[in-house]
N, C-alpha and C positions, 0 to 999 in steps of 0.2 A: 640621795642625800647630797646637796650643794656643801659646799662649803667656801666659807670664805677666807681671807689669807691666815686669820687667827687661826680658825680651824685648823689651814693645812699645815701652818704650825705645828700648834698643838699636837696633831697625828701624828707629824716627823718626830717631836722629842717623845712623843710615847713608843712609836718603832723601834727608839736608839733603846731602850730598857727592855722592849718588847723581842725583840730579835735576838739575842744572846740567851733567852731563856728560851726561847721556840726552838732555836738550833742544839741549844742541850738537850730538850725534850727528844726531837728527831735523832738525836745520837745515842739516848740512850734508849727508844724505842730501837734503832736498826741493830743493839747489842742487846737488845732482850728482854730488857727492865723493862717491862708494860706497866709497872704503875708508878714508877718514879716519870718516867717518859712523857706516859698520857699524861698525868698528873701535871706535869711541866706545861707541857705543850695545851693544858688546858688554861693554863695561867698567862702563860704569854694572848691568848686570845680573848680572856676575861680583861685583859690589862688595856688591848684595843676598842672592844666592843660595847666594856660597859658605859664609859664616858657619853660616848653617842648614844643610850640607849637611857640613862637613869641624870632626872633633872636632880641638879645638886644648889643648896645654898644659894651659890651665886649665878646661876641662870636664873633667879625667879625675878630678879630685878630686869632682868631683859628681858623675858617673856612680858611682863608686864608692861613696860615701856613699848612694848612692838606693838601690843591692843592698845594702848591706848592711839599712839601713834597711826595705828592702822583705823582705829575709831573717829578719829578726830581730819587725819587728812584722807582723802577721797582720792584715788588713779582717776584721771581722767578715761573717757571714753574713748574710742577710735575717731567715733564721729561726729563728739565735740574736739578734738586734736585739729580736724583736718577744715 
């Protein structure tokens, strides 16, 4: 998974929300609470991994802009490059 500077944006402000609930989770896992804990700890990781994973609203304007884009202009080959 590349990402670009948006991206690694994006990921950074979702760590700053994401972090503070992971780390509760891991605290109240290591004190016993297995379902407050897990439960935590499963949030903080849905909070990172859905983004990447579930196209929303406003990705569809890009995906589509990229085929078209991608339909319309052509990469050159190596060995017309050269």
């Amino acid at each position: 998974m590349r990402l670009g500077i948006l991206g690694t944006i994006q990921l950074a402000a979702t760590l700053i929300f994401a972090a503070p609930v992971g780390i509760f989770g891991v605290t109240r896992l290591v004190e016993g609470d297995t379902l407050i804990g897990g439960g935590a700890v499963a949030i903080a990781a849905a909070m990172v991994l859905l983004p990447h994973y579930l196209t929303t609203p406003t990705d569809i304007p890009m995906k589509v802009g990229e085929r078209v884009v991608s339909a319309v202009v052509k990469e050159p080959d190596d060995d017309e490059a050269s």
